[in-house]
ChimeraX commands (.cxc) that place a marker at each C-alpha (Angstrom):
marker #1 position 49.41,32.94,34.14 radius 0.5
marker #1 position 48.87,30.34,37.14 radius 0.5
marker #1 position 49.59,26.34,36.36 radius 0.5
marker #1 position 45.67,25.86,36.03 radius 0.5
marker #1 position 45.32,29.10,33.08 radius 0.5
marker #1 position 48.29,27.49,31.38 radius 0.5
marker #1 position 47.77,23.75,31.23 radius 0.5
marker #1 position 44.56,24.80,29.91 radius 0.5
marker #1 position 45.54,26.79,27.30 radius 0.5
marker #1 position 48.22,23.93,26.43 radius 0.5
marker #1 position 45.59,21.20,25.87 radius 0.5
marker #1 position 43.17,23.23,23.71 radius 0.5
marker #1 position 46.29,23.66,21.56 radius 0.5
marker #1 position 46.82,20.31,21.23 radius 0.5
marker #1 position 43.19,18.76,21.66 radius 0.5
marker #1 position 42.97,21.18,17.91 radius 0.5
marker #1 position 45.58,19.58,16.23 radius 0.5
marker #1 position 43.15,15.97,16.38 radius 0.5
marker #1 position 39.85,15.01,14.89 radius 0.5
marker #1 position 38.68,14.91,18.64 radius 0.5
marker #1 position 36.00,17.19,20.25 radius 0.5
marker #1 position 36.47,18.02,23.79 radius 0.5
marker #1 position 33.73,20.23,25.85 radius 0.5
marker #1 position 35.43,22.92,27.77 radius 0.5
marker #1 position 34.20,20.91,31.07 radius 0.5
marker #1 position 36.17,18.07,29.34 radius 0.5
marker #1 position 39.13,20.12,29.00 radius 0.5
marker #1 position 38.50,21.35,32.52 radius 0.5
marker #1 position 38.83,17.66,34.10 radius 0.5
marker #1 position 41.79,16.82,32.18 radius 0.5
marker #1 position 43.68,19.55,32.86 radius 0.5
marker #1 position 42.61,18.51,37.00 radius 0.5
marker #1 position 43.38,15.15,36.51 radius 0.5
marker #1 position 46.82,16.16,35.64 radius 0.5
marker #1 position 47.11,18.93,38.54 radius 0.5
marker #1 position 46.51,15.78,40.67 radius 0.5
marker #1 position 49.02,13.60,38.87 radius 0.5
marker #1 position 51.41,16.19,39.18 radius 0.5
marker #1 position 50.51,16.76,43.03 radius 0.5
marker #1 position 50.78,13.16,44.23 radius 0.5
marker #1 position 53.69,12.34,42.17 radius 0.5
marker #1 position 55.76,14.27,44.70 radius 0.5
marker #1 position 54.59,11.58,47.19 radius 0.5
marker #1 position 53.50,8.75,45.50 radius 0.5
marker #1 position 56.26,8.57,42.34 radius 0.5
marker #1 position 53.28,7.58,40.01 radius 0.5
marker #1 position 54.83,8.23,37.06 radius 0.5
marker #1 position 58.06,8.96,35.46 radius 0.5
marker #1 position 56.86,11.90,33.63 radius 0.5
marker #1 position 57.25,15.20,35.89 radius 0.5
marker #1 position 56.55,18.03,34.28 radius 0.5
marker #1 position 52.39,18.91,34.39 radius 0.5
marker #1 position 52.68,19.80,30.36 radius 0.5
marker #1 position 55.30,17.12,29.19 radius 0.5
marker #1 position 51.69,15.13,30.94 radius 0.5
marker #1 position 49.64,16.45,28.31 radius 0.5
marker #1 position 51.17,15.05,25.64 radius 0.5
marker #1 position 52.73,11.98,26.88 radius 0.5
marker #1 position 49.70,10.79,29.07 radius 0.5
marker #1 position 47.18,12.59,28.26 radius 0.5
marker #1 position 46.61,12.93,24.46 radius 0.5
marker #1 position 48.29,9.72,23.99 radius 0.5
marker #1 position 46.19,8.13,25.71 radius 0.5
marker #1 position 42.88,9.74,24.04 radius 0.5
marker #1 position 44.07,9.22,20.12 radius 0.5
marker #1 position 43.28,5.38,21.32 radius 0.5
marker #1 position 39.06,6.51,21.66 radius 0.5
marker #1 position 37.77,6.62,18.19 radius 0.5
marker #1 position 38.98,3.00,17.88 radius 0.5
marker #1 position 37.45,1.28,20.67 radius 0.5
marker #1 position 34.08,-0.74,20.48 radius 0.5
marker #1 position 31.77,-1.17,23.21 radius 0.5
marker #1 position 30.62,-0.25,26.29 radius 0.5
marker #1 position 32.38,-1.29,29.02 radius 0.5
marker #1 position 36.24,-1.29,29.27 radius 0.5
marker #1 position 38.69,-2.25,31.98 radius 0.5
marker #1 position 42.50,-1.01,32.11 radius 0.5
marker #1 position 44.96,-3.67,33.34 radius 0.5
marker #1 position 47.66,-2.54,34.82 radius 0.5
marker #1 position 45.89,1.21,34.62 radius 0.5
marker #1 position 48.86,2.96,36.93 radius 0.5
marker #1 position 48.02,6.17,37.66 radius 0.5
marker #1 position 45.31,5.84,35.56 radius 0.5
marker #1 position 46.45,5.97,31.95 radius 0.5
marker #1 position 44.92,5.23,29.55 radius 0.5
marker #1 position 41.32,4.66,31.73 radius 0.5
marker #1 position 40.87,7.85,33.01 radius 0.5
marker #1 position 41.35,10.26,29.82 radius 0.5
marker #1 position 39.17,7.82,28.05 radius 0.5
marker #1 position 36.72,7.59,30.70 radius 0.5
marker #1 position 36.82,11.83,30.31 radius 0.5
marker #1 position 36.28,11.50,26.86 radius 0.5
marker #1 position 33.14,9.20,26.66 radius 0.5
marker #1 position 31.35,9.37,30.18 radius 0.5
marker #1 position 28.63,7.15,28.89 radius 0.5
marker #1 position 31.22,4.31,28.56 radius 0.5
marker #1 position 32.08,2.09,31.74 radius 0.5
marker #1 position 36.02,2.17,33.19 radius 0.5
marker #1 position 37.33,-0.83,35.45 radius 0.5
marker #1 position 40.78,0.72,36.19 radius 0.5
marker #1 position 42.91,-2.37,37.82 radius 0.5
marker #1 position 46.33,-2.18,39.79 radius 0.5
marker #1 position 47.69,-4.05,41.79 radius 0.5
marker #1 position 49.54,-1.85,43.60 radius 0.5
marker #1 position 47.57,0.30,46.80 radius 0.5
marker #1 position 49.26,3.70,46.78 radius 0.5
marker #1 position 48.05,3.69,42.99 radius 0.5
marker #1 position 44.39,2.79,43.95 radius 0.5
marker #1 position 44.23,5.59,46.76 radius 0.5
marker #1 position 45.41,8.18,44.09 radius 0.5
marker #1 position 42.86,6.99,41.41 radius 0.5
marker #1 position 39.73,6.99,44.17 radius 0.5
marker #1 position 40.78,10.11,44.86 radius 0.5
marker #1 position 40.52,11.43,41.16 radius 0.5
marker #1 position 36.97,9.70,41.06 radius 0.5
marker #1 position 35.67,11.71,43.84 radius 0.5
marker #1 position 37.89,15.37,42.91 radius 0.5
marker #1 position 36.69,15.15,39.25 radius 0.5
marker #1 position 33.25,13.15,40.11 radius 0.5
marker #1 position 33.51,10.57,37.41 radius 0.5
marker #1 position 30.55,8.29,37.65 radius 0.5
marker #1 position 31.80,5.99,35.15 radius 0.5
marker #1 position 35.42,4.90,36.73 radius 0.5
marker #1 position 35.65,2.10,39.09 radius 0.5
marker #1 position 39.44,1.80,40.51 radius 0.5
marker #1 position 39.77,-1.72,41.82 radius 0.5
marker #1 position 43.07,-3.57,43.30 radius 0.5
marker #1 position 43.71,-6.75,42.14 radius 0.5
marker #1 position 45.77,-9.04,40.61 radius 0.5
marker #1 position 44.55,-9.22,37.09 radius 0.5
marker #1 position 44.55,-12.99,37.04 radius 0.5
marker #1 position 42.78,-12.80,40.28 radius 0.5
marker #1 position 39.63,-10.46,39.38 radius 0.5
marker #1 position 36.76,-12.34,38.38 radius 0.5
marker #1 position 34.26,-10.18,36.20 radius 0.5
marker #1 position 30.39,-10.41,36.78 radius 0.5
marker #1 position 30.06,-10.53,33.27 radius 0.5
marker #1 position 32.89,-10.26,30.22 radius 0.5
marker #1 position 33.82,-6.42,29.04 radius 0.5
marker #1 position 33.59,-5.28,25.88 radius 0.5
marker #1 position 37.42,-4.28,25.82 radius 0.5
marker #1 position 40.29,-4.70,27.52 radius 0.5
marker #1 position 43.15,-2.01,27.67 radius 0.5
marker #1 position 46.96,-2.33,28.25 radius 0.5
marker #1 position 49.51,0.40,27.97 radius 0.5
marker #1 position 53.03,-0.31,28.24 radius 0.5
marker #1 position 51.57,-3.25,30.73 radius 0.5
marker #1 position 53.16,-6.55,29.01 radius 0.5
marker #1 position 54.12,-8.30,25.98 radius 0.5
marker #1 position 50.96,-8.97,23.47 radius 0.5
marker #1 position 51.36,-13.07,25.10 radius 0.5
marker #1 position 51.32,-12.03,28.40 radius 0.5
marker #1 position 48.21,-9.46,27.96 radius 0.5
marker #1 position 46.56,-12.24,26.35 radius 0.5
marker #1 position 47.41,-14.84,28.80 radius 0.5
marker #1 position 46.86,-13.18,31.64 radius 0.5
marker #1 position 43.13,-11.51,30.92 radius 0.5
marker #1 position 41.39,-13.71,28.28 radius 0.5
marker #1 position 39.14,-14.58,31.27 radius 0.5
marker #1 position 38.20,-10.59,31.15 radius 0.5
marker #1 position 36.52,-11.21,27.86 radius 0.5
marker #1 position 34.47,-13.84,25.15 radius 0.5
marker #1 position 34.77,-14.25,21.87 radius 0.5
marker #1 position 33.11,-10.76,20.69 radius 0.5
marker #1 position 35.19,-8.72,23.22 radius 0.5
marker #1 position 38.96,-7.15,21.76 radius 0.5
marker #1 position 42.00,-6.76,23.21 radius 0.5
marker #1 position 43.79,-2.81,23.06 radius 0.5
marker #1 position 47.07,-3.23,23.41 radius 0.5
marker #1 position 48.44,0.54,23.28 radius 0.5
marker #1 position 51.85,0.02,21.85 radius 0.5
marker #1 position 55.21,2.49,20.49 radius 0.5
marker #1 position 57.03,0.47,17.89 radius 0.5
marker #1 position 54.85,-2.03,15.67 radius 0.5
marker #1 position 55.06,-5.00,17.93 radius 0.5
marker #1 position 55.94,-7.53,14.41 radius 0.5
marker #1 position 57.84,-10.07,16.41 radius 0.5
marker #1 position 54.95,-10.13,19.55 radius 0.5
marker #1 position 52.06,-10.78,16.98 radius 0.5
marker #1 position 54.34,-13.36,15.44 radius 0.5
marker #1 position 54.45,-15.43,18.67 radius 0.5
marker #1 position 51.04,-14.91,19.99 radius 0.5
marker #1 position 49.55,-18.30,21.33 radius 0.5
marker #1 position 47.14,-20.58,19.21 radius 0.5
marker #1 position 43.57,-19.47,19.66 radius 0.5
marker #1 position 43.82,-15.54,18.94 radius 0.5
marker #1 position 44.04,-13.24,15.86 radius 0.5
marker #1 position 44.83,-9.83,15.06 radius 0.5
marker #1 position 41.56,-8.11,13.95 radius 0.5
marker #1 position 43.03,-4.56,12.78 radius 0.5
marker #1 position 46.01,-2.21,13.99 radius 0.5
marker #1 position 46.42,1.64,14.05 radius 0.5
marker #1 position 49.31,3.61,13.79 radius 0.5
marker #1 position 48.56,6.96,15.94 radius 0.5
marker #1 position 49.45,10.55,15.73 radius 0.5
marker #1 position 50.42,12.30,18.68 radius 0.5
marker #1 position 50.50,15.56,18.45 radius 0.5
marker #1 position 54.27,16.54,19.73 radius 0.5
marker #1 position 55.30,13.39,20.75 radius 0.5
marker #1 position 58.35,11.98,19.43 radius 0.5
marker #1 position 58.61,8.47,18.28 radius 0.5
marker #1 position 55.65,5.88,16.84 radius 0.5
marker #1 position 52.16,4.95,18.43 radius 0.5
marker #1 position 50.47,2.05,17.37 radius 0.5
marker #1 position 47.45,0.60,18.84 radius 0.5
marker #1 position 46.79,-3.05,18.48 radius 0.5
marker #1 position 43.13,-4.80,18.36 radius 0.5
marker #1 position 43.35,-8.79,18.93 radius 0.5
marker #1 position 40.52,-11.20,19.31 radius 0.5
marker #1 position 39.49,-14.64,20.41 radius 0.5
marker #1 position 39.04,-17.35,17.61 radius 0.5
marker #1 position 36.15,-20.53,18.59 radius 0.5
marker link #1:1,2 radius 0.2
marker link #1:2,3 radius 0.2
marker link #1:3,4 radius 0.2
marker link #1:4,5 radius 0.2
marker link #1:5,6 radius 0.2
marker link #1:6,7 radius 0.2
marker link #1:7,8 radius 0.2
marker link #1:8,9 radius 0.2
marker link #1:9,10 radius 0.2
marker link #1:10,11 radius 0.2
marker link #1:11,12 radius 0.2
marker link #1:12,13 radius 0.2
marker link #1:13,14 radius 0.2
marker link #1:14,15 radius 0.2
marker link #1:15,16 radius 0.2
marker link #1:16,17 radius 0.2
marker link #1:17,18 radius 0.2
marker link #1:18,19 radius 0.2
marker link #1:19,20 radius 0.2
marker link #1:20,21 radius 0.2
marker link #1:21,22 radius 0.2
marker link #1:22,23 radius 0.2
marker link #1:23,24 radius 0.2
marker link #1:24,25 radius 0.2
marker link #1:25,26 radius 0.2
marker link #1:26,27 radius 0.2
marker link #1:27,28 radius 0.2
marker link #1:28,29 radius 0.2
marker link #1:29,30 radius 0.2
marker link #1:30,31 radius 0.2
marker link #1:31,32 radius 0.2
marker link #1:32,33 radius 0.2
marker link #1:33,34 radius 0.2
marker link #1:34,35 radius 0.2
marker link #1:35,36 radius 0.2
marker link #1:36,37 radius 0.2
marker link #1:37,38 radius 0.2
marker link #1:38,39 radius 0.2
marker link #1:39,40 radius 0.2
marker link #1:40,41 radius 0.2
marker link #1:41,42 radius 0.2
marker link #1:42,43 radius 0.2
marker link #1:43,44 radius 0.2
marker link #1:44,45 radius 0.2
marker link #1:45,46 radius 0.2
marker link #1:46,47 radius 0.2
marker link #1:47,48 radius 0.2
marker link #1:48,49 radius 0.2
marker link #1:49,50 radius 0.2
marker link #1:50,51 radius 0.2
marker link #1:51,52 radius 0.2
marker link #1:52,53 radius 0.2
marker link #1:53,54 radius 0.2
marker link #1:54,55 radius 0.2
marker link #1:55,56 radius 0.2
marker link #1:56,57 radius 0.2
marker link #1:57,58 radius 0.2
marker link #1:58,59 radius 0.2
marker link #1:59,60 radius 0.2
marker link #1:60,61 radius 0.2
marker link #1:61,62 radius 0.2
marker link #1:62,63 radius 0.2
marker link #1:63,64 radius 0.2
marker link #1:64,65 radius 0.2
marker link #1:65,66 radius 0.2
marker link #1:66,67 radius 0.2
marker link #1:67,68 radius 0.2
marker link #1:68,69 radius 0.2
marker link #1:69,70 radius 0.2
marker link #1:70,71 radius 0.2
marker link #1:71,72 radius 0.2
marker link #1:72,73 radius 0.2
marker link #1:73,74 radius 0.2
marker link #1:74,75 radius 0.2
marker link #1:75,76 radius 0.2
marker link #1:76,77 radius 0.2
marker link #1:77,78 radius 0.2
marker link #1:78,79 radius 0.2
marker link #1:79,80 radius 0.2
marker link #1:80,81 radius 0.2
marker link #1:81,82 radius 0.2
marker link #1:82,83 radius 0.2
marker link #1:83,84 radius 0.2
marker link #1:84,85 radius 0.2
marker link #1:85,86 radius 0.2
marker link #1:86,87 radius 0.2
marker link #1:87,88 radius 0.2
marker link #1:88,89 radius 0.2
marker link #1:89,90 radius 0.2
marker link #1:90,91 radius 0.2
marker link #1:91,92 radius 0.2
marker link #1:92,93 radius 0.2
marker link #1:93,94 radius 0.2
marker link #1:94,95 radius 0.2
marker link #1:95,96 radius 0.2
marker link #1:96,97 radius 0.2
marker link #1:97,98 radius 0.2
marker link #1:98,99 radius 0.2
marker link #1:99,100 radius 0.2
marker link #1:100,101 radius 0.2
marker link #1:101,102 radius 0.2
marker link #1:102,103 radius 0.2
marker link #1:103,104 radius 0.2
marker link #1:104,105 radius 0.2
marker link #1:105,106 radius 0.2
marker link #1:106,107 radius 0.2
marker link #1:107,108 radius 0.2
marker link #1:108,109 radius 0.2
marker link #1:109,110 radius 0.2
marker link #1:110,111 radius 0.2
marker link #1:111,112 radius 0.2
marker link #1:112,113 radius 0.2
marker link #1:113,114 radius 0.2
marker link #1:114,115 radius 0.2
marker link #1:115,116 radius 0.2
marker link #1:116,117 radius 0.2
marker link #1:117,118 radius 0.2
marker link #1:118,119 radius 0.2
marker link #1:119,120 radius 0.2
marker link #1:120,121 radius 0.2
marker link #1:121,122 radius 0.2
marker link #1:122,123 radius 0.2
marker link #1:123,124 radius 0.2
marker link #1:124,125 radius 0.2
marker link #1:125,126 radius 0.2
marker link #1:126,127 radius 0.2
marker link #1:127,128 radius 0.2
marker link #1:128,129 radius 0.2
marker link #1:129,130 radius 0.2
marker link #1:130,131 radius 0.2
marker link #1:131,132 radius 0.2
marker link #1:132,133 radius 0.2
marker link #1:133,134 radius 0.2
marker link #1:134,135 radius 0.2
marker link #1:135,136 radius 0.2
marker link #1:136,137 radius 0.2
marker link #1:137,138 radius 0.2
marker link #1:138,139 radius 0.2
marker link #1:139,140 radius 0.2
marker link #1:140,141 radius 0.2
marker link #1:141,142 radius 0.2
marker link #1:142,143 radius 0.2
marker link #1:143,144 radius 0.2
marker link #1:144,145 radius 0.2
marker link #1:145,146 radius 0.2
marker link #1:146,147 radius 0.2
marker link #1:147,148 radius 0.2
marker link #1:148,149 radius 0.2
marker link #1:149,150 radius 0.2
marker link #1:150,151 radius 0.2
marker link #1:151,152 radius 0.2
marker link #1:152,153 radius 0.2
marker link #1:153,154 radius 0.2
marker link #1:154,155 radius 0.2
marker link #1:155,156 radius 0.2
marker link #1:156,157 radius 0.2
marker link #1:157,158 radius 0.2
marker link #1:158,159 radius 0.2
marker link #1:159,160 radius 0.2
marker link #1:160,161 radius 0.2
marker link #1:161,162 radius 0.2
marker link #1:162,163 radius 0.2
marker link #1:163,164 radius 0.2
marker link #1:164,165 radius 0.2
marker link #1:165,166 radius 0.2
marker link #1:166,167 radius 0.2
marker link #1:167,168 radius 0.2
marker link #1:168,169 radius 0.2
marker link #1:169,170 radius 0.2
marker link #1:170,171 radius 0.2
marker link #1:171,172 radius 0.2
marker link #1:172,173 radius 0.2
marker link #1:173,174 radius 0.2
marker link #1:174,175 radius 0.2
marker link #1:175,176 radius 0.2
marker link #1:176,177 radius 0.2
marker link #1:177,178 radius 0.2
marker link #1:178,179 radius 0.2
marker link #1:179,180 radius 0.2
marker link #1:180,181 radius 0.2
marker link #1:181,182 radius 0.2
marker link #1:182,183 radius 0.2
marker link #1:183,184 radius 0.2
marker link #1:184,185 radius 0.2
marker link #1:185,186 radius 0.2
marker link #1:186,187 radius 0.2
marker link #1:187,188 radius 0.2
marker link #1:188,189 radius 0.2
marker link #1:189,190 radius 0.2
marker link #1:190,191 radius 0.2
marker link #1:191,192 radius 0.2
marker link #1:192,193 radius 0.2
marker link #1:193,194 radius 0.2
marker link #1:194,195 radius 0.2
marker link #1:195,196 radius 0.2
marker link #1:196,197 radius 0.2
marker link #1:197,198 radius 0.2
marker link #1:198,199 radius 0.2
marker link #1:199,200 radius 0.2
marker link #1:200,201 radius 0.2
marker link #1:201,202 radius 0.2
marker link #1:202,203 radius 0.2
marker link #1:203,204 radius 0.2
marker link #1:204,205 radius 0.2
marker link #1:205,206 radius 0.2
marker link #1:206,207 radius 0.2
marker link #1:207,208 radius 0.2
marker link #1:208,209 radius 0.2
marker link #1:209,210 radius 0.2
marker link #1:210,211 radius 0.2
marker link #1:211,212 radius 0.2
view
């Protein structure tokens, strides 16, 4: 069975053991998402994470558990990396907008090249620092994985959103002491501990708000 047969077969498997429904043209651009992660890592060292189906459930499902739980329209990833958790999300609902912003170049060459490969009309890569990019108008969302503390996240992109956009803040271990030192002005509207389907250790995402 070649790499593209296998990874395949491997994310049905997994994709099953959720409430989520993926089309098999879905399925198809995750799985070459993750033949391009696993291609440019050689090169690029975008992630830590080698093996193609170790991706699947470390990047890949863990990053789409997170969908059902976002509201809105339009999203952008801070700190996206190689793209985690923008572009599985972006798979998931293409009728839902994606800023994905780094900082770093190499990173933003890999994820224009994932655009155009997997034609996602609904991604826009963009390198900037996150203090530094200016929205036309505020998103709906903001996402962070494994990008700062809960303070810093807020600190650093509460200029991203108003006072009816949410902070994601995709998190292992319930982030108690974090909330409990969050600066004055912000609240924590819900949280949601995850299942990842063979992933070891917690998964909690965490939905903050600005207070008038």
């Amino acid at each position: 069975m070649d790499l593209t047969a296998q990874l395949t077969s491997e994310l049905n498997a997994l994709v099953n053991k959720t409430d989520l429904n993926l089309s098999t043209d879905q399925i198809n651009k995750l799985v070459g998402y993750v033949e391009l992660l696993h291609k440019w890592n050689k090169a690029y060292n975008l992630t830590s994470v080698r093996e193609p189906s170790e991706m699947l459930v470390k990047h890949i499902l863990d990053s789409l558990v997170n969908g059902p739980h976002l509201n809105g329209n339009s999203f952008i990833d801070v700190g996206t990396g190689p793209g985690l958790p923008g572009i599985p999300l972006a798979i998931l609902y293409p009728n839902k907008k994606f800023v994905l912003l780094d900082s770093l170049g190499k990173r933003v060459t890999f994820l224009k090249q994932v655009v155009y490969q997997l034609k996602l009309e609904n991604v826009t890569p963009v390198q900037s620092r996150v203090e530094k990019y200016i929205p036309d108008i505020p998103f709906d969302g903001v996402l962070s994985r494994a990008f700062a503390s809960l303070e810093d996240m807020i600190t650093w992109c509460q200029h991203l959103v108003d006072e009816s956009g949410r902070f994601y803040a995709l998190k292992g271990l319930y982030p108690t002491e974090e909330l409990n030192s969050m600066p004055a002005g912000f609240e924590l509207v819900e949280s949601f501990t995850l299942n990842v389907p063979e992933l070891e250790g917690q998964r909690h995402l965490i939905e903050l708000k600005k207070i008038k």
